[in-house]
Backbone as a chain_set.jsonl record, in Angstrom:
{"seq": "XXXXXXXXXXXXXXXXXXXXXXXXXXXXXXXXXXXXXXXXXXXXXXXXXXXXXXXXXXXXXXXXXXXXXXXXXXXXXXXXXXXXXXXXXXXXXXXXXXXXXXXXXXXXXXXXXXXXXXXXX", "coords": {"N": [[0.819, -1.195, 0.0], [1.734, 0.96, 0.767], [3.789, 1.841, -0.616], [2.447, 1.733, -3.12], [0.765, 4.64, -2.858], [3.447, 6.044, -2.777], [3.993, 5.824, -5.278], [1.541, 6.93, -6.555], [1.807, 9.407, -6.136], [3.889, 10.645, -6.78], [3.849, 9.84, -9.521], [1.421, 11.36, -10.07], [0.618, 12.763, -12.703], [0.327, 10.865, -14.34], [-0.483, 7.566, -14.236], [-0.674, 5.12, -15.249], [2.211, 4.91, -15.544], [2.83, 5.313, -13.117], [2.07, 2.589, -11.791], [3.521, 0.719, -13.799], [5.927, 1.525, -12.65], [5.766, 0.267, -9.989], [5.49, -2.0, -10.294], [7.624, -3.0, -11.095], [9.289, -2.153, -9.185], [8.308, -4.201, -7.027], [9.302, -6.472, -8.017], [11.563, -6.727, -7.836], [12.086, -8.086, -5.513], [12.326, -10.828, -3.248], [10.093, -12.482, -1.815], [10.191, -14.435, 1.516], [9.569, -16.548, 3.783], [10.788, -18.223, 5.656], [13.496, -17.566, 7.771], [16.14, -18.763, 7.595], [16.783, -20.682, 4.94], [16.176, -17.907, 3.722], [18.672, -16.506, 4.473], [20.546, -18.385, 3.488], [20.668, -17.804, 0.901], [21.899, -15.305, 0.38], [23.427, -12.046, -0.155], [22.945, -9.556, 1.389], [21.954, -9.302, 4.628], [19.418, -7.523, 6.283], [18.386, -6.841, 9.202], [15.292, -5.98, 11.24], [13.953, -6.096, 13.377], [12.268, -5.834, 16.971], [13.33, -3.887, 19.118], [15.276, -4.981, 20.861], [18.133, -6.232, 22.513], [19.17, -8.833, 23.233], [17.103, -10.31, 22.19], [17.477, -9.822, 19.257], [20.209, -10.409, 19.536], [19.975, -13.096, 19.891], [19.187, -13.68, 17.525], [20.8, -12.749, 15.045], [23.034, -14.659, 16.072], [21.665, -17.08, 15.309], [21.405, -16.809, 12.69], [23.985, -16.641, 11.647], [25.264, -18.812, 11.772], [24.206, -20.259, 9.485], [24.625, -18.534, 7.501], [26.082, -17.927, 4.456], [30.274, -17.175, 4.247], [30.34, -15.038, 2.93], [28.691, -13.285, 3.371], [27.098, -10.119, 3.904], [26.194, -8.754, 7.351], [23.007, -5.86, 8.643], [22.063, -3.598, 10.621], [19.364, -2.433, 11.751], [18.962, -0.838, 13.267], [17.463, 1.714, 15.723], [18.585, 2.579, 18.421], [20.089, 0.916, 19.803], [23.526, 0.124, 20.182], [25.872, -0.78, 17.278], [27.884, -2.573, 17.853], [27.886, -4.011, 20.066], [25.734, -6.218, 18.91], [27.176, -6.841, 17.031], [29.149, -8.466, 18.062], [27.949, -11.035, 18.776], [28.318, -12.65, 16.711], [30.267, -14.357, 14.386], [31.568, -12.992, 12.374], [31.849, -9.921, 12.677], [34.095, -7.964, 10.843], [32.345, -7.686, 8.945], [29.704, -6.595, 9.514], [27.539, -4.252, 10.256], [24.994, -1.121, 10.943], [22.087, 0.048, 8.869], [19.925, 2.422, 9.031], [17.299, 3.635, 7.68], [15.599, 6.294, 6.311], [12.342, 7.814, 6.968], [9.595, 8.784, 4.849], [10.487, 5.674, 3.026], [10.664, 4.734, 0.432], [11.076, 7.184, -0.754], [12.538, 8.912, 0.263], [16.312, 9.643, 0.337], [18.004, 9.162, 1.389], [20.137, 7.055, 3.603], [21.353, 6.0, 6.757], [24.566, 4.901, 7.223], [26.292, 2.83, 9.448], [28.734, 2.343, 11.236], [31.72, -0.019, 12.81], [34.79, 0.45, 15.171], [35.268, -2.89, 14.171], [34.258, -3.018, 11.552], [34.976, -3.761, 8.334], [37.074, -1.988, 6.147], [36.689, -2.288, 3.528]], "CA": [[0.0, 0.0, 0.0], [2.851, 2.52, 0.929], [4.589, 1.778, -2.267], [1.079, 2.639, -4.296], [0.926, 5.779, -2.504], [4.215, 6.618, -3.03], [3.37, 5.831, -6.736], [0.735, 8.209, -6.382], [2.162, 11.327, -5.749], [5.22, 10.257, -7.811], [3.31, 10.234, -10.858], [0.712, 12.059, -10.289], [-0.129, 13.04, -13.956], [0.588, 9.476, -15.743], [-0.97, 7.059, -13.469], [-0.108, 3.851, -15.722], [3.813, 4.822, -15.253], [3.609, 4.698, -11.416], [1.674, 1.382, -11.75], [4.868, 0.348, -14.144], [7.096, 1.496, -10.788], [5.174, -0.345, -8.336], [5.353, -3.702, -11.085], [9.281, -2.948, -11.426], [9.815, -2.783, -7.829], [7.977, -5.628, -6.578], [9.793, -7.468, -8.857], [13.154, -6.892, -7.54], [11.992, -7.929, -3.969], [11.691, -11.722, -3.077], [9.991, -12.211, -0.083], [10.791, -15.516, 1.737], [9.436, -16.337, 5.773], [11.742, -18.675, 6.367], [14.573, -17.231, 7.744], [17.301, -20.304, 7.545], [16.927, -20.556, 3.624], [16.95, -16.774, 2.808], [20.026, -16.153, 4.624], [21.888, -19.033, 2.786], [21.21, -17.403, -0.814], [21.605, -13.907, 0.715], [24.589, -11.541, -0.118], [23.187, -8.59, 2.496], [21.021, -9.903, 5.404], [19.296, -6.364, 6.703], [17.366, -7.108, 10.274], [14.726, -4.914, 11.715], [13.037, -6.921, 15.114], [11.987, -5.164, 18.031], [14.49, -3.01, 19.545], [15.355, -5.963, 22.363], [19.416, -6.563, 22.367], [19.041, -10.14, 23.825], [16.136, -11.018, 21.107], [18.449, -9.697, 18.108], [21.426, -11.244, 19.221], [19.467, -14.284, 19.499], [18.416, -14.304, 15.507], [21.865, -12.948, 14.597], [24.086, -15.87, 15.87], [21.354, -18.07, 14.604], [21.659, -16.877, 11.375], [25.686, -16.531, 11.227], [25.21, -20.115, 11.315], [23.342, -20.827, 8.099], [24.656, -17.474, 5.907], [27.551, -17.965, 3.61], [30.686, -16.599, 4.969], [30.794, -13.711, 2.788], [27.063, -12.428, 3.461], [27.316, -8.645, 5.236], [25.047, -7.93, 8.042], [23.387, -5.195, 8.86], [20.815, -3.904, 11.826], [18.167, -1.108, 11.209], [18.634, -0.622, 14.753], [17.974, 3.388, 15.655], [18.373, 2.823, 19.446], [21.188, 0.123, 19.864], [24.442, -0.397, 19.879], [26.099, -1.827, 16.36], [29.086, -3.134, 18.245], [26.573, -5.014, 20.932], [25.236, -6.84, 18.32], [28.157, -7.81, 16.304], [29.868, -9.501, 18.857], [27.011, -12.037, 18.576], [28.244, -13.139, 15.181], [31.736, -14.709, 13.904], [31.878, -11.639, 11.633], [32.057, -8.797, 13.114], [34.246, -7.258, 10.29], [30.997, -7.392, 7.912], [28.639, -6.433, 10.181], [27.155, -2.395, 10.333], [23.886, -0.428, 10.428], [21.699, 0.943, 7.883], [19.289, 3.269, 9.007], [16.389, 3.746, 6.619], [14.571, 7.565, 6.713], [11.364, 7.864, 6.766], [8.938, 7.683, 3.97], [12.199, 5.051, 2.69], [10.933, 5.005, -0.85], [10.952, 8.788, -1.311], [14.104, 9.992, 1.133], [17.581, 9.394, -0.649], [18.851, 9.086, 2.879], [20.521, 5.936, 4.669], [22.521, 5.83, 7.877], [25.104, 3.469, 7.228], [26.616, 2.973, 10.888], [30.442, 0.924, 10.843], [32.408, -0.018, 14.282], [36.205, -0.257, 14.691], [36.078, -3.97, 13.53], [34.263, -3.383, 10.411], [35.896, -3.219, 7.308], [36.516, -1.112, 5.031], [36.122, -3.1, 2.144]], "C": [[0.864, 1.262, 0.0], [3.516, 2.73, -0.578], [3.519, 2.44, -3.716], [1.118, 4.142, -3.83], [1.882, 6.374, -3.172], [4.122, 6.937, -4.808], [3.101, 6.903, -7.156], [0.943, 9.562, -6.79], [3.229, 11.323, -6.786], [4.947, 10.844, -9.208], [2.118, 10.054, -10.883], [-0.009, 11.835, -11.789], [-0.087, 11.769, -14.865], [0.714, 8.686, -14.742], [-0.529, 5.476, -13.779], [2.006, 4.112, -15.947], [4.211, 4.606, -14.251], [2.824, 3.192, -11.562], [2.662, 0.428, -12.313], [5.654, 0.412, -13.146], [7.203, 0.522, -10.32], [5.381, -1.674, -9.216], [7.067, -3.802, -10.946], [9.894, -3.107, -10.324], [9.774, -3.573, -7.208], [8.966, -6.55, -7.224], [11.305, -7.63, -8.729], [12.91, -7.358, -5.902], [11.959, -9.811, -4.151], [11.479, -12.008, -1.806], [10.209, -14.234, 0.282], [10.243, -15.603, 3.456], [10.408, -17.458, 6.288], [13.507, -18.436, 6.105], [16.059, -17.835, 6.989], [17.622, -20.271, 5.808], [17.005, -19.041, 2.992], [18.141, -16.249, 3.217], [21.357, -17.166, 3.656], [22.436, -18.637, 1.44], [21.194, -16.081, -0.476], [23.778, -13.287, 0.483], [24.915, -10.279, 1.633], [22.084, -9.628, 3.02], [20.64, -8.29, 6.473], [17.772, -6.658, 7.968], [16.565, -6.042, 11.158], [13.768, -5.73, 12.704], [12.899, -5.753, 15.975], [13.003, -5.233, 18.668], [14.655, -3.76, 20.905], [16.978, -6.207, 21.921], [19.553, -8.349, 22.202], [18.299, -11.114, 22.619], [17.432, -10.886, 19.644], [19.898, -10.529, 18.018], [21.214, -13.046, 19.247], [19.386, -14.963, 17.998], [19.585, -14.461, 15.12], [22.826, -14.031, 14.751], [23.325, -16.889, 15.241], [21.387, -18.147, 13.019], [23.704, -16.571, 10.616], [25.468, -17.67, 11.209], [25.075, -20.747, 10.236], [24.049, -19.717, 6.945], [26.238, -18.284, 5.683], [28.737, -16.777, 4.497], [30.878, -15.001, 4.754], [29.47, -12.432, 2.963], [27.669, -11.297, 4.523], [25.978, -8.783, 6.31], [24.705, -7.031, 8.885], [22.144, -5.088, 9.707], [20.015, -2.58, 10.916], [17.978, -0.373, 12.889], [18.302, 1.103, 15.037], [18.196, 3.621, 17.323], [19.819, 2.012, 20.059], [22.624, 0.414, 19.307], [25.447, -1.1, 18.657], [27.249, -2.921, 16.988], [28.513, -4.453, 19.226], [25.888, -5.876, 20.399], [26.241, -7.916, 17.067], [28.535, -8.949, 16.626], [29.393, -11.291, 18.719], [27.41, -13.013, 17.429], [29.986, -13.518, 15.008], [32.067, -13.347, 12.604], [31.717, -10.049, 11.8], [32.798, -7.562, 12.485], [33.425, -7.076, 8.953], [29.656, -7.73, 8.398], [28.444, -5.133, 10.049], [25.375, -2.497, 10.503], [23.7, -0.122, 9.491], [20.81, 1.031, 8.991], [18.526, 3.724, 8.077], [15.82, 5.146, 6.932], [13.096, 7.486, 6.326], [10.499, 8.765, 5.726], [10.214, 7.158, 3.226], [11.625, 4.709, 1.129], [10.957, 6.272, -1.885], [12.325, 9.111, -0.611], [15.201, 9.202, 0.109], [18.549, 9.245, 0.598], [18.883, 7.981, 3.284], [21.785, 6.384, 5.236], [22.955, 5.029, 7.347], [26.242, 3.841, 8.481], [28.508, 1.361, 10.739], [30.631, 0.777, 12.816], [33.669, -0.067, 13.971], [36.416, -1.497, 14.207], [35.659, -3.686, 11.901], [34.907, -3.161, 8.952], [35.518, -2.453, 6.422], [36.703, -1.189, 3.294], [34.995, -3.496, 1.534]], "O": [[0.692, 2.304, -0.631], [3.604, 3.697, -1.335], [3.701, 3.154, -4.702], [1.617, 4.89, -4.67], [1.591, 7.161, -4.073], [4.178, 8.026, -5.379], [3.761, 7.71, -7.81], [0.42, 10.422, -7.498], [3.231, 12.21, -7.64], [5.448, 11.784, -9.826], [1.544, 9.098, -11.406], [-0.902, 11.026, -12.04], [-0.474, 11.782, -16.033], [1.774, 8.755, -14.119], [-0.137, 4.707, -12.902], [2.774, 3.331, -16.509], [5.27, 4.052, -13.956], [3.721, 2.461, -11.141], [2.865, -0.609, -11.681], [6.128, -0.629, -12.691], [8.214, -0.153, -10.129], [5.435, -2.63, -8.442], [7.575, -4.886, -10.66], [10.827, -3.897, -10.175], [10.78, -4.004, -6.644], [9.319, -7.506, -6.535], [12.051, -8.41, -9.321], [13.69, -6.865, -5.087], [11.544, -10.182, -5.249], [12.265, -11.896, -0.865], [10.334, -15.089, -0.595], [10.56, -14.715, 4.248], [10.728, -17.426, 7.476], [14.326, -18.72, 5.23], [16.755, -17.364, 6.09], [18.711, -19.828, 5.446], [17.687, -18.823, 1.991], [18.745, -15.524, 2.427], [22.5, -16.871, 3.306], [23.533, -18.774, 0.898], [20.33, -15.477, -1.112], [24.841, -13.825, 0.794], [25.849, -10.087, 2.411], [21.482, -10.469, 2.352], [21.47, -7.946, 7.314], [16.573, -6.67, 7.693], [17.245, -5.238, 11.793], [12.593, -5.776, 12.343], [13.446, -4.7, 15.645], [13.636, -6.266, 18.886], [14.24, -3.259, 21.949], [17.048, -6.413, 20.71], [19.967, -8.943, 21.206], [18.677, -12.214, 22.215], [18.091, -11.837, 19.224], [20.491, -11.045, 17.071], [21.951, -13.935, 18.821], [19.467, -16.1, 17.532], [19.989, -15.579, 14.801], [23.455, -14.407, 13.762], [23.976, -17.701, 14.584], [21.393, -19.145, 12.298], [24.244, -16.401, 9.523], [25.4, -17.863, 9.996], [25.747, -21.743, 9.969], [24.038, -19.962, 5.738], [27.059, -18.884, 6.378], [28.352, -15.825, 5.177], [31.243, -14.105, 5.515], [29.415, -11.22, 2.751], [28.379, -11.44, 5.518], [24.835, -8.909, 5.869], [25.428, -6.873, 9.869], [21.288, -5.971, 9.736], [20.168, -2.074, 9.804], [17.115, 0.344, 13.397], [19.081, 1.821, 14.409], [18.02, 4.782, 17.693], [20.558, 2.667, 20.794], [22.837, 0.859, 18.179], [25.927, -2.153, 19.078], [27.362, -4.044, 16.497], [28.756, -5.643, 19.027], [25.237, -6.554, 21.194], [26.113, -9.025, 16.548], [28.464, -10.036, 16.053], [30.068, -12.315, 18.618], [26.823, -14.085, 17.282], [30.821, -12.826, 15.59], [33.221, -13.16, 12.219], [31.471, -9.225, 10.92], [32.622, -6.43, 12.935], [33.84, -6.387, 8.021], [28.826, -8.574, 8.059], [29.468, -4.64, 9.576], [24.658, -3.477, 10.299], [24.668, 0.138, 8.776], [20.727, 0.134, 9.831], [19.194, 4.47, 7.36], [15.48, 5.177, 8.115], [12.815, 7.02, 5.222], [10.932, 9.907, 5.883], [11.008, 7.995, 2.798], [12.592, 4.271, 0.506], [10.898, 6.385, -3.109], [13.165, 9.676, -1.311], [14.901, 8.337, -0.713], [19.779, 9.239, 0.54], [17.77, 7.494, 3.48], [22.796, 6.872, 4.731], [22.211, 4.197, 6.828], [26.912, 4.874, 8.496], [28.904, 0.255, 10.372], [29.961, 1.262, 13.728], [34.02, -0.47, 12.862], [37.54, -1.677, 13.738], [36.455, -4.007, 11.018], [35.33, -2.029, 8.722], [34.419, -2.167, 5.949], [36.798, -0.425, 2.334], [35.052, -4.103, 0.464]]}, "num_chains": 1, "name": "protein.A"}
C-alpha cells in the first residue's frame, strides 16, 4: 500500500507509469518467511526486530550459522548499539547499520553505521 501511494504522488499526472514502478519494484523484492533458507542465498542480510538486544542477538548468531561466509550484516537498529550486536556473530568485520529515513521510498537518505572492527572493504 505505501509503495502505491508513493506511486501516487510520484506520478501524479501518468498514473499507468507509477503502476509500471510499483510492477518494477515488486519485482526486484523476493519475499521468503523462512529465515534459515533466505540467509543461505543472501549476499546482504538487513534485520529490523523489536528493539530488544538479547532477542536480536538471538536471531543474529542463529543466522551466522546458516549465511555464507561472505554475506554482510546489517541492523536497522535506531536505538542500539552496532558493536553489541556484532559480537554475537563470527563476523564482526561485515557487520554495520543501515538506518532507513522515513517515507524510505521517497528519502535518498541511509545511515550506514560501521564499528572499529568493520571493514573497510
Amino acid at each position: 500500500k505505501s509503495l502505491t501511494r508513493v506511486a501516487g504522488k510520484k506520478y501524479k499526472e501518468t498514473p499507468a507509469e507509477g503502476e509500471a514502478w510499483v510492477k518494477s519494484v515488486m519485482g526486484n523484492i523476493e519475499f521468503q518467511t523462512d529465515s534459515v533458507k533466505a540467509v543461505r542465498e543472501s549476499d546482504l542480510v538487513i534485520e529490523a526486530i523489536v528493539e530488544n538486544l538479547d532477542i536480536k542477538n538471538k536471531v543474529w548468531s542463529m543466522l551466522d550459522k546458516e549465511a555464507p561466509e561472505e554475506t554482510i550484516f546489517a541492523s536497522n537498529t535506531s536505538s542500539l548499539a552496532i558493536k553489541d550486536m556484532a559480537v554475537s556473530t563470527s563476523r564482526p568485520d561485515r557487520f554495520g547499520g543501515l538506518h532507513f529515513f522515513s517515507p524510505v521510498p521517497m528519502m535518498k537518505l541511509v545511515e550506514v553505521v560501521s564499528t572499529e572492527q568493520t571493514s573497510k572493504s
